[in-house]
C-alpha positions in Angstrom: 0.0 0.0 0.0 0.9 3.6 -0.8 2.1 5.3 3.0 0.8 8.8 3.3 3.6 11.2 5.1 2.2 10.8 8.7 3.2 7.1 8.5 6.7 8.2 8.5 7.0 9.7 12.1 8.2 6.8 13.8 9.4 3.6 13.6 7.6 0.6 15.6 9.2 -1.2 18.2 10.4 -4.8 17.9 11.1 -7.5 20.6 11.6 -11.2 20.5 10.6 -12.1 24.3 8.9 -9.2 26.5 8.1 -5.8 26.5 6.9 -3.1 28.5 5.0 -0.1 26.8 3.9 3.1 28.4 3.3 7.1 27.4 6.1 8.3 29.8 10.0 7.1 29.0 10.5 6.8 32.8 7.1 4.6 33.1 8.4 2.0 30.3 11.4 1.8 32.1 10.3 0.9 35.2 8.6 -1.7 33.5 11.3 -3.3 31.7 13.6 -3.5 34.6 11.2 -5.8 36.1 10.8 -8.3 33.3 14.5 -7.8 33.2 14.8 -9.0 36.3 12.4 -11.8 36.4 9.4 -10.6 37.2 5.9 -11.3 35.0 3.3 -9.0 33.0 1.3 -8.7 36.1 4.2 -7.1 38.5 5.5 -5.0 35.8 2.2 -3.3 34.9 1.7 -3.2 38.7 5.0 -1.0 38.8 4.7 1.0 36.1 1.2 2.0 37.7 2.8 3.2 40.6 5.0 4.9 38.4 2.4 7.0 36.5 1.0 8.8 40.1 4.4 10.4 39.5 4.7 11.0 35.6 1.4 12.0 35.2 -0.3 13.2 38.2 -3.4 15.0 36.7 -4.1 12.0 34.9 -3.8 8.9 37.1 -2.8 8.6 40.8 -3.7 6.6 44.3 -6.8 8.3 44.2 -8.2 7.0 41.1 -9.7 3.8 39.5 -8.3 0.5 37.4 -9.4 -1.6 34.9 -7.7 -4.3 33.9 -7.6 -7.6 31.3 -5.1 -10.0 32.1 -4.0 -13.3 30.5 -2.5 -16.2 32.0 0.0 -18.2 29.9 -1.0 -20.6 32.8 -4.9 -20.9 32.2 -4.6 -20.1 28.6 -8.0 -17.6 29.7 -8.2 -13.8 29.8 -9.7 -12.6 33.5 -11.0 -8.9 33.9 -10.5 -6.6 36.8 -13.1 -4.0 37.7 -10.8 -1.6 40.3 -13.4 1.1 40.1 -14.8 3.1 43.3 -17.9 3.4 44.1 -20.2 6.8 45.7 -19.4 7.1 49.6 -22.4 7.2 51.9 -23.2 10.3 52.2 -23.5 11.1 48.3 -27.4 11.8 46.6 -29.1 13.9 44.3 -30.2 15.6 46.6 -26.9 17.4 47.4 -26.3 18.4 44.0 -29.5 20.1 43.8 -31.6 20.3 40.3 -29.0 20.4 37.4 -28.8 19.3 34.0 -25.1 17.3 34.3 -23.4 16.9 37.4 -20.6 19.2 38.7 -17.0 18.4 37.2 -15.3 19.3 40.5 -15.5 19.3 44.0 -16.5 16.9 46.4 -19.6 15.6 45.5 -17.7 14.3 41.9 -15.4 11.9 44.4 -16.2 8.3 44.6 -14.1 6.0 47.0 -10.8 5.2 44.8 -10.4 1.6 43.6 -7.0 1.8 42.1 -5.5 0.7 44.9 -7.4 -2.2 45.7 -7.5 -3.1 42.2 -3.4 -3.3 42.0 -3.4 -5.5 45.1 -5.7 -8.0 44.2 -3.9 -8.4 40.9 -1.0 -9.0 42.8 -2.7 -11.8 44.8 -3.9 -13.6 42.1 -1.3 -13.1 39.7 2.0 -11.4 40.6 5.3 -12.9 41.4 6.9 -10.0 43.4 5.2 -8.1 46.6 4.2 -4.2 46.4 6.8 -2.8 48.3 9.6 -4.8 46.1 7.5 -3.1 42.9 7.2 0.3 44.2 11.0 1.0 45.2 12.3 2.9 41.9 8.7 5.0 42.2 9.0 5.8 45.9 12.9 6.6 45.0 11.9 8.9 42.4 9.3 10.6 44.3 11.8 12.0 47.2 15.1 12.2 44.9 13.2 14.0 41.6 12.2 13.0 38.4 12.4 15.0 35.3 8.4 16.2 33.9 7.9 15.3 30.3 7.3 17.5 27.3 3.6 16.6 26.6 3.2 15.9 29.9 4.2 19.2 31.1 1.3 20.6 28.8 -1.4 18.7 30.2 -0.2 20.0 33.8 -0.3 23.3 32.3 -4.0 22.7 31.2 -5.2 20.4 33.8 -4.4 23.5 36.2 -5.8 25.8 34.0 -9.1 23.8 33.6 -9.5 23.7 37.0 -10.4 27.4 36.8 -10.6 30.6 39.8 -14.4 28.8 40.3 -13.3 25.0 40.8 -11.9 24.2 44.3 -7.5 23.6 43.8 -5.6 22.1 46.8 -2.9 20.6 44.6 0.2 21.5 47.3 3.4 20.2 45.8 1.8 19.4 42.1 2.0 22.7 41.8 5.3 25.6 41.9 5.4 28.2 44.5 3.5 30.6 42.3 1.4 28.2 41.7 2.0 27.2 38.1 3.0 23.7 36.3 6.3 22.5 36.0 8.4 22.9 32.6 9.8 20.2 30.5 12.4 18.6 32.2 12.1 20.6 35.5 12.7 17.9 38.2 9.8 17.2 40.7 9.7 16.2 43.7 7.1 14.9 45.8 7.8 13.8 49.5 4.2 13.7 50.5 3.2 11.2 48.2 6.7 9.6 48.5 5.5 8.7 52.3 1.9 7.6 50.8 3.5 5.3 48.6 5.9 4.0 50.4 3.0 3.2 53.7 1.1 1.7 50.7 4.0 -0.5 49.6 4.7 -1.7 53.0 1.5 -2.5 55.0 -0.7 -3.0 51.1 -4.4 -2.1 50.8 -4.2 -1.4 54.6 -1.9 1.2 54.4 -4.9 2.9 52.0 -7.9 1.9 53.4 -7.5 2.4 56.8 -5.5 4.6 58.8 -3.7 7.6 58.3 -4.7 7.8 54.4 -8.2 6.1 54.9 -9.1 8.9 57.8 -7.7 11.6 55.2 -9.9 10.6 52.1 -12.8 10.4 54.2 -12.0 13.9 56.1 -11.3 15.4 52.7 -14.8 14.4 51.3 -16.8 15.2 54.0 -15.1 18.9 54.3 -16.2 19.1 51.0 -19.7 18.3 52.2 -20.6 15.2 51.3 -20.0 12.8 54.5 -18.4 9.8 54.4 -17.1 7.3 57.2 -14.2 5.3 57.9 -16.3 2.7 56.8 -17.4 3.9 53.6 -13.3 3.9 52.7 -12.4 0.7 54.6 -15.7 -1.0 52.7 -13.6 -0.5 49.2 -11.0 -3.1 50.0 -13.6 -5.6 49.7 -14.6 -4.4 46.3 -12.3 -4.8 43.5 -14.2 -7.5 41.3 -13.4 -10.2 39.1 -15.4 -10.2 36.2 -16.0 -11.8 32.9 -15.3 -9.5 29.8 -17.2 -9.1 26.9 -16.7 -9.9 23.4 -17.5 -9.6 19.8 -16.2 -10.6 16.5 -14.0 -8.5 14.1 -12.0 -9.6 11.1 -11.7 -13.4 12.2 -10.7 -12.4 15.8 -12.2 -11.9 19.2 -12.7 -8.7 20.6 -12.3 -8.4 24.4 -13.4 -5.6 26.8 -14.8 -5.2 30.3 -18.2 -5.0 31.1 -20.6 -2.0 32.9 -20.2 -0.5 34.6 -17.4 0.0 31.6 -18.6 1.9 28.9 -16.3 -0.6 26.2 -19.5 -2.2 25.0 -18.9 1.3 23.1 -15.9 -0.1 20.8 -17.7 -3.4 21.1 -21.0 -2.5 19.6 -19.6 -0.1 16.9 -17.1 -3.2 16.1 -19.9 -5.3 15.9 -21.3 -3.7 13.2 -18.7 -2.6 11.1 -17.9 -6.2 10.8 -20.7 -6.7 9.0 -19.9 -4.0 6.2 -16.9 -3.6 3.5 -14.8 -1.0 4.8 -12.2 -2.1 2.6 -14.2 -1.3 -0.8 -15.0 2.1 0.9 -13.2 5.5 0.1 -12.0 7.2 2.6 -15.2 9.8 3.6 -17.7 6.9 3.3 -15.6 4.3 5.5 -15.2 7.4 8.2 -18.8 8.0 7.5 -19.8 4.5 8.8 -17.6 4.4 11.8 -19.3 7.8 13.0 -22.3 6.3 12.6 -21.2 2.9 14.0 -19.6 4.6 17.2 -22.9 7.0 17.4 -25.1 4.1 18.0 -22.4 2.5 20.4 -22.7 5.3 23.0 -26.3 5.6 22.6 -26.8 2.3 23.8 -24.1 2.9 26.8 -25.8 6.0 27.7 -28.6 5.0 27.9 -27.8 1.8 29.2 -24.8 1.3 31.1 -24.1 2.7 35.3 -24.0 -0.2 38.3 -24.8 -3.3 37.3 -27.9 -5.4 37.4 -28.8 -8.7 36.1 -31.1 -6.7 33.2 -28.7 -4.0 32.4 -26.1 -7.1 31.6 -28.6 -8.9 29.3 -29.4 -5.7 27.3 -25.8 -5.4 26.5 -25.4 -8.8 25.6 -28.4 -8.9 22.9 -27.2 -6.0 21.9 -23.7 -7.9 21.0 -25.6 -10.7 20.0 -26.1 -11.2 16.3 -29.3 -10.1 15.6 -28.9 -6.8 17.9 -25.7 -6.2 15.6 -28.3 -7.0 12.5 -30.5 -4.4 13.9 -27.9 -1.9 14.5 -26.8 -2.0 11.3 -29.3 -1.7 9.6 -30.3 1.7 11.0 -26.9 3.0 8.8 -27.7 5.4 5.9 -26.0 7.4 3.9 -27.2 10.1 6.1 -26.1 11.0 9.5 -28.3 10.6 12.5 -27.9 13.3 14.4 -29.0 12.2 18.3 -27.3 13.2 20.8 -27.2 12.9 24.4 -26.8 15.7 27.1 -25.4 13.3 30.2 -22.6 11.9 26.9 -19.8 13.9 28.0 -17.6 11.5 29.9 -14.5 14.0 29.2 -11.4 13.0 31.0 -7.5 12.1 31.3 -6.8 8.5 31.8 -3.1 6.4 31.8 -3.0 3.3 30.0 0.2 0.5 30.3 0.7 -2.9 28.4 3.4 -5.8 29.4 3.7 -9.2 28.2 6.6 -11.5 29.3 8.6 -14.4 28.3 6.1 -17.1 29.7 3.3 -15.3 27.4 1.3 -13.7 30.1 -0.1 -10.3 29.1 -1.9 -7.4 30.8 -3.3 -4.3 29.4 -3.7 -2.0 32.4 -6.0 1.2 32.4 -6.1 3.9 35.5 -7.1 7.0 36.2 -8.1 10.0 38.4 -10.8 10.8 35.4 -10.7 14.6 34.6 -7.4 16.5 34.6 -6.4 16.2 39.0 -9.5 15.2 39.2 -11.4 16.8 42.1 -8.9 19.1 41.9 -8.5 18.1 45.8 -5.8 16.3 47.4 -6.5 13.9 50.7 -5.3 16.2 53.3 -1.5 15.9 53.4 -0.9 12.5 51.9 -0.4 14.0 48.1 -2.7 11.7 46.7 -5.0 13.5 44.3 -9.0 12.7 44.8 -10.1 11.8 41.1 -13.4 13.2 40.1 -15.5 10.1 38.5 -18.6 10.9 40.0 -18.8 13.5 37.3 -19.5 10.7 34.7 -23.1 10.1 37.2 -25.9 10.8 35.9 -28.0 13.5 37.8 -31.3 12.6 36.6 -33.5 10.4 39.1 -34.5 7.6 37.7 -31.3 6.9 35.3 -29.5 3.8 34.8 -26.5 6.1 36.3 -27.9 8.1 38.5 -25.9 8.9 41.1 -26.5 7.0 44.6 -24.9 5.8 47.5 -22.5 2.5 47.0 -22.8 2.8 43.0 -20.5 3.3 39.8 -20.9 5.5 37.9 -20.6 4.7 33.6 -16.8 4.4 33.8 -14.4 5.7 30.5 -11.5 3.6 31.3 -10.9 0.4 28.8 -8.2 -1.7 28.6 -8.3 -3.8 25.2 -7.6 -6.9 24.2 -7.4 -8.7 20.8 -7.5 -12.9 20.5 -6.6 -14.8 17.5 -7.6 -18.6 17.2 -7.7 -18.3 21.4 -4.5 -16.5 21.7 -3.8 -12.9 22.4 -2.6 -10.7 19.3 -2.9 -7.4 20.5 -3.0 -5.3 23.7 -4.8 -1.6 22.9 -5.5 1.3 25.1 -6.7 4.7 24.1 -6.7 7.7 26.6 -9.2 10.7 27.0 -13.0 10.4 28.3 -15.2 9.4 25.4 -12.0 9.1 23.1 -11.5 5.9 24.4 -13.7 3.7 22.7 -13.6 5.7 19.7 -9.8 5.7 19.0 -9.7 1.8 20.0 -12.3 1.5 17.2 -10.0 3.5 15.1 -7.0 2.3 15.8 -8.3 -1.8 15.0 -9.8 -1.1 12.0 -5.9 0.8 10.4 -4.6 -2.5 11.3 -6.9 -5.0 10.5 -8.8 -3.2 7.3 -6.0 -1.0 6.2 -3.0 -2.9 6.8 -1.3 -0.1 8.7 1.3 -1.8 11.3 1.0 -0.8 15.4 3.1 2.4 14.5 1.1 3.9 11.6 -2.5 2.6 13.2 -2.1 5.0 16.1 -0.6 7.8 14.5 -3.0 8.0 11.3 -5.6 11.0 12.2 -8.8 10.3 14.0 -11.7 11.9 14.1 -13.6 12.5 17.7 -17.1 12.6 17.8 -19.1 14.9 20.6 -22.3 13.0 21.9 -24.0 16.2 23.5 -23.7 18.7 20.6 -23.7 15.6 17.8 -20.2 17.5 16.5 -17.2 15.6 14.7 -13.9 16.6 15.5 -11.7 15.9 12.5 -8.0 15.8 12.6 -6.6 18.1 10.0 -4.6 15.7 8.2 -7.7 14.5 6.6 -8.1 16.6 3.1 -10.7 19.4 2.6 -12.3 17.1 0.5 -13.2 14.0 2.6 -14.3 17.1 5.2 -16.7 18.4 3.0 -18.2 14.9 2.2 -18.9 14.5 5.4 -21.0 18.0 5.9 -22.9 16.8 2.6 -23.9 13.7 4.3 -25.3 15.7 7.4 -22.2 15.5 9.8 -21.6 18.7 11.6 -18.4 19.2 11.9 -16.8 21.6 15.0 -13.2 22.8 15.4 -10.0 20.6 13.7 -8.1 18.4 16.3 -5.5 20.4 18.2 -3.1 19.5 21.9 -6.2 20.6 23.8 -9.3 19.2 22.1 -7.5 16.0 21.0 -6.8 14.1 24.8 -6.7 11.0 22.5 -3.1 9.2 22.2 -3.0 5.5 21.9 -1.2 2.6 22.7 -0.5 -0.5 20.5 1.4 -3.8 20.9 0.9 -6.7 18.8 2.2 -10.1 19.0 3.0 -12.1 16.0 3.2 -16.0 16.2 4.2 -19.2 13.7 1.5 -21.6 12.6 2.1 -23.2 16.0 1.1 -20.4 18.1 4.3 -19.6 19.8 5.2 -15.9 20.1 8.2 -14.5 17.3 8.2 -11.1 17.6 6.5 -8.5 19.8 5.8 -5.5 17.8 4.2 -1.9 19.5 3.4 1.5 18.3 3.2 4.5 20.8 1.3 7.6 19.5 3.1 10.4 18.9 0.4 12.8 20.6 2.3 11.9 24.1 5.8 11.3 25.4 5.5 7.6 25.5 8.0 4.7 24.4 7.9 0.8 24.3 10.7 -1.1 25.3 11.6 -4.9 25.2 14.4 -7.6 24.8 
């Protein structure tokens, strides 16, 4: 195939045996040294999770979520983690008072973090070395200094920013003494959250849930007025969840991804569908055409759908992955755009995402995150961990599927991917930013598997965002003028071009090629060139 000029950023990554991928140089590192040094997927993702509280503070921290697919070499099965918090006691409607979408900051957007939880019951299940061994090089970087990456450094620029002179900020030592974001390459130093992480690494999920950091959460919230107990933190240790993930079919392989309260049936459902049609004989503004339309009906089924769990929410998903819900879906594709939109489709946000696989064939594709940029913009009283601000993604109408209550999840962004071919994993995907994430992991599959584009070029090729509230399509700018305007003339509206700010959308993927036999050959990964990030193997 003939390679437009954007192909020819980067290079992808080869290795014969492990590799460790990451958006931050100093994350991937971190990684690596632990397959290096004997360790499996499962610690290395675990340490490079750790890492990204440091490297990327107003995306992912202690006081976010995880979600997490993980196979075992072992069991020859993929498992799914749901790490996500839940709304502490003392959280209703009631409190926010009649309002269209809930509050982005603040208080009454925390929910009980699961991050935590989630990395330790990973551990348990499937990790070789203990916390504390895993979280040396982070807790070492956090009181010696690390040096803030170029992107990065722009999103702590913005994150701050975003916060606004209206949102509460309580950021301490994430911030300069005037109060602005570090440069690139200024080193950063963090002893609050060095003491956090190293009581966390020592004593485990104790260290968070209870104590010194469990009374500060809780104190933290209910200052903020929304009370919350001892209990409502210590309950969250009990709550990480095993679960089975979903799947659907695309191109000959099996397409994995967790289940609500994740919003993945997203990617799933527009997957789904576009299976059914030939991309391939498509030009360019019809093939983007039918993902739009593909991705449009995705969220309108998760919107409307998806929040806590319940026995019928679970079977609406899975007849609408069946076949004949994909049939139905389908067939509700024109020519012409529909133009629905939802006013609770928002779900903006900054999220982390790391892969690993390992000699033995395990493999993990790892997703956390505090949610918007720092979240609540509030830090847990002097512990440095950042209070994420997921309650945001509630719905604040009674009645709703996600309506915000006591003890429930909210529609949750975060996605870890996974790809199987003939029962055997073949790619790890992750795809950062709100309600980018399914969208770019629908992206990203189809350059590879319908375009032929290697890791590298899938996640660097533009990609268009589309806005569920005001019906808009972003479109990168690296599409022509000409597939733009095809889309306005089949009904699209189409709002500002991609840029650093409106974009929040870089990607992650690793693919593993094997012989006829089904042993692994080569390991193969692109990193985006939106973010800082690297992959690294041996």
């Amino acid at each position: 195939m003939t390679s437009p000029a954007f192909l020819h950023r980067r290079s992808p990554v080869f290795a014969g045996r492990a590799m460790a991928s990451s958006s931050s140089p100093l994350v991937t590192r971190v990684g690596l040294r632990v397959l290096e040094q004997g360790g499996n997927a499962v610690d290395a993702a675990v340490a490079m999770a750790g890492m990204l509280a440091l490297a990327e503070p107003m995306m992912s921290g202690l006081g976010g979520d995880t979600m997490v697919l993980v196979w075992s070499a072992k069991e020859q099965k993929v498992f799914g983690l749901n790490g996500s918090g839940r709304a502490p006691s003392g959280a209703s409607l009631d409190r926010i008072g009649s309002v269209p979408v809930m509050p982005e900051h603040g208080a009454a957007t925390i929910t009980i973090p699961g991050a935590v939880d989630g990395w330790c019951a990973l551990l348990e299940r499937f990790g070789s070395r203990s916390l504390q061994q895993l979280w040396q090089p982070v807790i070492a970087y956090a009181r010696e200094g690390y040096p803030v990456g170029e992107s990065i450094a722009g999103f702590w620029d913005l994150g701050a920013a975003l916060l606004g002179p209206g949102a509460p900020i309580q950021l301490g030592e994430l911030l300069l003494a005037d109060r602005s974001a570090p440069q690139p390459g200024q080193l950063m130093l963090l002893p609050q959250l060095a003491a956090t992480i190293e009581r966390v690494a020592r004593e485990g999920r104790q260290g968070f849930y209870e104590g010194p950091v469990a009374e500060a959460i809780a104190t933290t919230i209910s200052a903020g007025g929304v009370p919350t107990t001892l209990e409502d933190v210590a309950a969250q240790q009990h709550r990480a969840e095993w679960v089975e993930p979903l799947s659907v079919g695309y191109r000959g392989r099996e397409v994995l991804g967790m289940p609500p309260n994740c919003q993945g049936v997203v990617a799933l459902h527009a997957l789904g569908i576009l299976d059914g049609l030939p991309l391939t004989s498509m030009d360019e503004a019809e093939r983007l055409h039918h993902q739009i339309e593909a991705i449009r009906l995705g969220f309108e089924l998760a919107i409307d759908v998806v929040g806590e769990p319940t026995p019928d929410m679970l079977e609406q998903v899975r007849q609408a992955l069946s076949s004949a819900g994909l049939a139905a879906a389908r067939s509700r594709i024109t020519n012409r755009a529909r133009l629905a939109t939802r006013p609770q489709g928002a779900n903006a946000g900054d999220t982390s995402y790391v892969c690993a696989v390992d000699p033995e064939g395990n493999a993990v594709s790892l997703m956390t995150s505090i949610c918007g940029p720092f979240g609540s913009g509030l830090v847990a009283s002097d512990t440095g961990v950042v209070l994420n601000n997921r309650g945001a993604q509630f719905s604040s109408q009674p009645g709703h599927p996600n309506a915000l209550a006591p003890g429930h999840r909210p529609r949750h962004s975060i996605l870890p991917a996974m790809v199987l071919r003939e029962g055997l994993p073949e790619f790890l995907m992750g795809v950062i930013g709100g309600n980018a994430h399914p969208q770019g992991l629908t992206q990203i599959l189809v350059n590879a598997l319908d375009r032929g584009m290697n890791p590298q070029q899938s996640v660097d090729a533009p990609r268009f965002k589309l806005i569920m509230h005001s019906g808009e399509v972003h479109i990168d700018p690296q599409f022509s003028v000409e597939v733009g305007n095809e889309l306005v003339a089949r009904g699209h509206q189409l709002g500002d071009s991609y840029s650093f700010v409106s974009f929040q959308g870089a990607a992650q993927m690793l693919r593993i090629h094997r012989d006829a036999s089904g042993q692994c050959t080569s390991l193969e990964a692109g990193v985006d060139h939106r973010l800082d990030g690297v992959a690294l193997g041996f």
